[in-house]
Residue frames as a rotation matrix with the C-alpha (Angstrom) as fourth column:
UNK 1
0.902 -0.367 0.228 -130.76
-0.390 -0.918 0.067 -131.50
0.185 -0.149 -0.971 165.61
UNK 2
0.488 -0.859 -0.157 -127.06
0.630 0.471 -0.618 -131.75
0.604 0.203 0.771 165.45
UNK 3
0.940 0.001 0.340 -125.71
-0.214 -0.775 0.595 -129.94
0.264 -0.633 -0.728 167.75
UNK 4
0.208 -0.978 0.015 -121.14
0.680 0.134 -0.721 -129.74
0.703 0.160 0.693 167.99
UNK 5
0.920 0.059 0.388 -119.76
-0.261 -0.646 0.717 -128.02
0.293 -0.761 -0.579 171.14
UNK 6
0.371 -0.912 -0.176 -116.63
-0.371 0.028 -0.928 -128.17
0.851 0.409 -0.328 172.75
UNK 7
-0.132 0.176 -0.975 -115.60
0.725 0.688 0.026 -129.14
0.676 -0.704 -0.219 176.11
UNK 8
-0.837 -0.468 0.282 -116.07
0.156 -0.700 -0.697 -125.55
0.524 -0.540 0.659 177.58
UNK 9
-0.338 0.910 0.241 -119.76
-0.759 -0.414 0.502 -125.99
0.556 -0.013 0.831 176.94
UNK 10
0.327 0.662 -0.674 -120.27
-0.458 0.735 0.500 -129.42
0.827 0.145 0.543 177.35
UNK 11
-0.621 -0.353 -0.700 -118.34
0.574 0.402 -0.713 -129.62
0.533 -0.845 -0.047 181.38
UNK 12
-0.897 0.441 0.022 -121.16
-0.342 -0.661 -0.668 -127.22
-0.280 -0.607 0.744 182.58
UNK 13
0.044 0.997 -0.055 -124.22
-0.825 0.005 -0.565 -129.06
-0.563 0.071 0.823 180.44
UNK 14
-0.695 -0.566 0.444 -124.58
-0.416 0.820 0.393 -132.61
-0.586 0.088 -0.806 179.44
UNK 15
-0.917 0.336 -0.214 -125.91
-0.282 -0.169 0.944 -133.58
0.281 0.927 0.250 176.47
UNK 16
-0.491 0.870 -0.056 -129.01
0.856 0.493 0.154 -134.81
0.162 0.028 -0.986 178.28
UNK 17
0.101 0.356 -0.929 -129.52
0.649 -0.732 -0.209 -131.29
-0.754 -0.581 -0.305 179.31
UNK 18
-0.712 -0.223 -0.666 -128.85
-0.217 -0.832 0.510 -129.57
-0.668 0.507 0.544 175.42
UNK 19
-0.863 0.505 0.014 -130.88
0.003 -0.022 1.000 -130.60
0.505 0.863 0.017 173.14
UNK 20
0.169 0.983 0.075 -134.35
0.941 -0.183 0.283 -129.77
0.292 0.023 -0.956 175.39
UNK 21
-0.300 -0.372 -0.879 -132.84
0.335 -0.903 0.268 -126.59
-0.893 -0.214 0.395 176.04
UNK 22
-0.858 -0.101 -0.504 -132.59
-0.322 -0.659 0.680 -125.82
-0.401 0.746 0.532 172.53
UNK 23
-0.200 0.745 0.636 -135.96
0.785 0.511 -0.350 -127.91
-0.586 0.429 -0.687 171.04
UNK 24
0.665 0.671 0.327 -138.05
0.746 -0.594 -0.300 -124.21
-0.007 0.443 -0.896 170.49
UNK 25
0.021 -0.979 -0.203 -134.86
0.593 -0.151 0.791 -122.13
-0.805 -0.136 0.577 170.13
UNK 26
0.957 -0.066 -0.281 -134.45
-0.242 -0.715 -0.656 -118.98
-0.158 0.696 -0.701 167.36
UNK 27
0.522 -0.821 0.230 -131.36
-0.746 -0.570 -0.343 -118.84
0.413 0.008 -0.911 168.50
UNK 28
0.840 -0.143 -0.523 -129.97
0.368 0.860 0.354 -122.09
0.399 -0.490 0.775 169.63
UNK 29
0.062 -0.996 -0.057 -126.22
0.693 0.084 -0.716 -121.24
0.718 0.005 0.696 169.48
UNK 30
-0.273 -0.496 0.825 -126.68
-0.223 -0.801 -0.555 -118.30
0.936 -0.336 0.108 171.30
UNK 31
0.843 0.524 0.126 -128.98
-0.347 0.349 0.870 -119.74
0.412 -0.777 0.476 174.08
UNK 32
0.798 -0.301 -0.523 -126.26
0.160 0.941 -0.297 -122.37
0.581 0.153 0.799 174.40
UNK 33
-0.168 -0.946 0.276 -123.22
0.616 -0.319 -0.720 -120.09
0.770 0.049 0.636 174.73
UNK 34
-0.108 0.502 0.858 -125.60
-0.755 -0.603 0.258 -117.80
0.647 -0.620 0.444 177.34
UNK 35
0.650 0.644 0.403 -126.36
-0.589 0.091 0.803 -120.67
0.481 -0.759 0.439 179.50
UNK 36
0.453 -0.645 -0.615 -123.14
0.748 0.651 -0.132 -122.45
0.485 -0.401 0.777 179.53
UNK 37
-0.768 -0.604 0.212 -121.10
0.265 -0.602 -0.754 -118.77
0.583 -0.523 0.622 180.96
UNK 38
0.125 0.738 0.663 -124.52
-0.768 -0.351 0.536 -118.71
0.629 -0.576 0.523 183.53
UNK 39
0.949 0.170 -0.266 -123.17
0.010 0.826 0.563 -121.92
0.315 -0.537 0.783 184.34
UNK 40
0.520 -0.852 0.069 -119.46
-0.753 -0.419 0.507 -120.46
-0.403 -0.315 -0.859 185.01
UNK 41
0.849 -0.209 0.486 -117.83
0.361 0.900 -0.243 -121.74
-0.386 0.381 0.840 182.23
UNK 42
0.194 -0.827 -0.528 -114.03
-0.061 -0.548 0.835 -121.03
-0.979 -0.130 -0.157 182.18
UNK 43
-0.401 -0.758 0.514 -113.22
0.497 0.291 0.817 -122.12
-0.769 0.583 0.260 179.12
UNK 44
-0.698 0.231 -0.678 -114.17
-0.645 -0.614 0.455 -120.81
-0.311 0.755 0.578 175.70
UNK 45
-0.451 0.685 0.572 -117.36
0.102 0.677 -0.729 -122.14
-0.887 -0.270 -0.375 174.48
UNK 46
-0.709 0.324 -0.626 -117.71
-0.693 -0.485 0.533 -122.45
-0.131 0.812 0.569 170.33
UNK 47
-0.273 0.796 0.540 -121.09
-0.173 0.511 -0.842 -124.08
-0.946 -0.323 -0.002 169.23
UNK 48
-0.908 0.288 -0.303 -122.43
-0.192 0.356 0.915 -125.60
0.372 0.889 -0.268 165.70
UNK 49
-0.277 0.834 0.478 -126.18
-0.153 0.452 -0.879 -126.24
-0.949 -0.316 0.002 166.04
UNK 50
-0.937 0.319 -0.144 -127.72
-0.157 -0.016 0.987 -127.90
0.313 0.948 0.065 162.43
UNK 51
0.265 0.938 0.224 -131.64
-0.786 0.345 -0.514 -127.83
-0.559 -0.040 0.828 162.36
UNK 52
-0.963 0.137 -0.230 -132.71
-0.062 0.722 0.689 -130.82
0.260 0.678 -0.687 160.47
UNK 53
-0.380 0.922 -0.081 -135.77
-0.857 -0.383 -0.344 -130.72
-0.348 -0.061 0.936 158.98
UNK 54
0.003 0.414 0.910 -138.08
-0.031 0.910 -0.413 -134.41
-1.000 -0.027 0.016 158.46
C-alpha cells in the first residue's frame, strides 16, 4: 500500500499508526481523512491511498 498524505494528516498520525489503520479498509482515504479531523486536525487533509496487489 502506498499511501501520499500531506502534513495536515500526517501531524495528528504517524506513519506507524496509517498503514494498520487502513490494512482491511473499503475505504482507506476516507477512514484516513475521518480519523485525522477526530484527531483535531487544523489543516486540510488531502490523501492518495494505491492498493497494490502481489
Amino acid at each position: 500500500m502506498l499511501v501520499l498524505a500531506t502534513d495536515g494528516t500526517t501531524e495528528v498520525l504517524g506513519s506507524q499508526e496509517i498503514i494498520p489503520l487502513l490494512q482491511n479498509e473499503e475505504e482507506p482515504v476516507d477512514k484516513l481523512v475521518k480519523e485525522a479531523i477526530k484527531r483535531k486536525s487544523e489543516d486540510n487533509n488531502p490523501v492518495i491511498v494505491i492498493k497494490l496487489k502481489n
